[in-house]
N, C-alpha and C positions, 0 to 999 in steps of 0.2 A: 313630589315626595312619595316614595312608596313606602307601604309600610309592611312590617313583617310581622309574622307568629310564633308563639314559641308555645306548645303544646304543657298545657296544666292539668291530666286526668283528662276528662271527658271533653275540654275545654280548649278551646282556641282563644288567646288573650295577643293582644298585638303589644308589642317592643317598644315602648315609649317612654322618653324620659322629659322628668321635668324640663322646666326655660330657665337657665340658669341666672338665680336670682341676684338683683343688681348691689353692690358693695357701696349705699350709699348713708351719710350722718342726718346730724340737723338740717343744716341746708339743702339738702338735697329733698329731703322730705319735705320742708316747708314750699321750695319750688315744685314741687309733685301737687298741692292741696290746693297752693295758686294756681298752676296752670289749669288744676281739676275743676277748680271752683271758680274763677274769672275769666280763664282764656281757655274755653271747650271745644273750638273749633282746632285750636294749636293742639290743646293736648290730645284728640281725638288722631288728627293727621299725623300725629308723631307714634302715636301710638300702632296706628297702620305702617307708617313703614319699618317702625320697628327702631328708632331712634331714639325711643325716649330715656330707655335705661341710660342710657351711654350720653344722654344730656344731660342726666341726674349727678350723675357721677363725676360729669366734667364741671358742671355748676358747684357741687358738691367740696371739691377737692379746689377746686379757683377760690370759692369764697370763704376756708379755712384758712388755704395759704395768705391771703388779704386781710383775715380778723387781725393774727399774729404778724406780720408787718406792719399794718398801722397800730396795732398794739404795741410794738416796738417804740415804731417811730415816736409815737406821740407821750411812752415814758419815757423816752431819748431826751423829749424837749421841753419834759416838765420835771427832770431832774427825778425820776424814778429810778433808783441805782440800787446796785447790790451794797449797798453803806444804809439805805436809807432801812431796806432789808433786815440788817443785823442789829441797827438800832433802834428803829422806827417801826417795829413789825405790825404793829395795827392800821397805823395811816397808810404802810406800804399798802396793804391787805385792799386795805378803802379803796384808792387811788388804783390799782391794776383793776379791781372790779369797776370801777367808774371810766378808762379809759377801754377798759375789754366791752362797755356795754357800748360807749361812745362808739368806738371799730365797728361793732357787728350792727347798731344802724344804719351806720355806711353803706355797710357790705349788704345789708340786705335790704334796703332803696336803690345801691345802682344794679346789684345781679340777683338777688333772689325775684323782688317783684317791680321788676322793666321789663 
């Protein structure tokens, strides 16, 4: 890598631009704190080759897409419908926060921390 100058006054300041910062949510973050704080050998290695963003990100966006499928599924097969919706609006409310919390222990026992 070579690097360049670009003249400021009296001043020689070399051409460098930030590392372009990675596009990740919750999970992606909570895998970032695990790998920091229990697997320091992984996150160290990853960190050197330069992978880790792009695993943040791919963890990140898998275990969104997994919250809202089995979120799905599982108001699929407990009768959570758009009827229960228009009539039922508090227990709907209940019942998607209790199968959204169910999902995302799933999701973050098999991919945020394995």
């Amino acid at each position: 890598m070579e690097l360049t100058y670009r003249q400021e006054g009296d001043y020689l300041l070399p051409n460098l631009e930030a590392p372009e910062t990675p596009m990740i949510g919750k999970y992606g973050m909570l895998r970032f704190r695990y790998l920091r704080d229990q697997k320091k050998a992984i996150f160290s290695g990853m960190q050197m080759s330069g992978s880790l963003n792009s695993h943040l990100e791919q963890i990140d966006r898998e275990a969104t897409e997994e919250v809202e499928r089995l979120t799905r599924q599982m108001a699929k097969e407990q009768g959570v419908n758009e009827k229960m919706k228009k009539t039922e609006q508090m227990k709907w409310v209940q019942m998607m926060n209790s199968l959204k919390a169910s999902a995302e222990e799933i999701v973050l026992n098999q991919l945020v921390y394995n």
